[in-house]
Phi, psi and omega in degrees: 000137185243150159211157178248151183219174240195098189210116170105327215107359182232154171229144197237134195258101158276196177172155201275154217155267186314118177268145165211156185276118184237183180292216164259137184260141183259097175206124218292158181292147177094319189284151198270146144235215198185138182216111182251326155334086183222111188286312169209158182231146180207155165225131183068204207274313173342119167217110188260117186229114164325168188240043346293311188259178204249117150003102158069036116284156196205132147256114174270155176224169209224099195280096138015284184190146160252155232186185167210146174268184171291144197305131191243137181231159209223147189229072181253142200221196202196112182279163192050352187233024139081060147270134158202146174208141156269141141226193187208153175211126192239117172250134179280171185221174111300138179244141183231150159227116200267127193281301212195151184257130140243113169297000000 
C-alpha cells in the first residue's frame, strides 16, 4: 500500500518503510508523527484519490534524523561591468522513515 502526501510544499509518493528527505519539520529526533495531507491512496491497480485530500487517512513516520544538503552555489555576473557575485545556499531537511499507511 502507497500513498501520496503533501508535506512542505511538495508531494511525496510513500510506502511504509521508506526512508524519505522532506522539508525541515519542528520535531525531536525519534518522535511519531502523523501526516493527515494524504492525497491519494492506493494498493495494486486500487486507487483512491481525494477531493483534495482523502477522508481519514493518515500516514504515520518516524523522525530519523535532521540534517542539511549540499551546498547549491549561485553565481551571478554581468559582462563588461566588473560584476561577479557569489553565494552559497544549504537547505535543511528531515529524514522521515514512515511506519504505517492508513486509509
Amino acid at each position: 500500500m502507497y500513498a501520496l502526501i503533501k508535506t512542505g510544499g511538495k508531494q511525496y509518493k510513500v510506502a511504509a518503510g521508506e526512508k524519505i528527505k522532506v522539508e525541515q519539520i519542528a520535531a525531536d529526533v525519534g518522535q511519531e508523527i502523523t501526516i493527515d495531507q494524504v492525497l491519494a491512496v492506493g494498493a495494486g491497480a486500487d486507487l483512491k484519490v481525494g477531493t483534495p485530500l482523502v477522508a481519514g487517512a493518515t500516514v504515520v513516520a518516524k523522525v530519523v534524523a535532521h540534517g542539511r544538503h549540499d551546498k547549491v552555489r549561485i553565481f551571478k555576473m554581468r559582462r563588461r561591468k566588473h560584476y561577479q557575485k557569489r553565494q552559497g545556499h544549504r537547505q535543511n531537511f528531515t529524514e522521515l522513515e514512515i511506519s504505517t499507511v492508513n486509509a
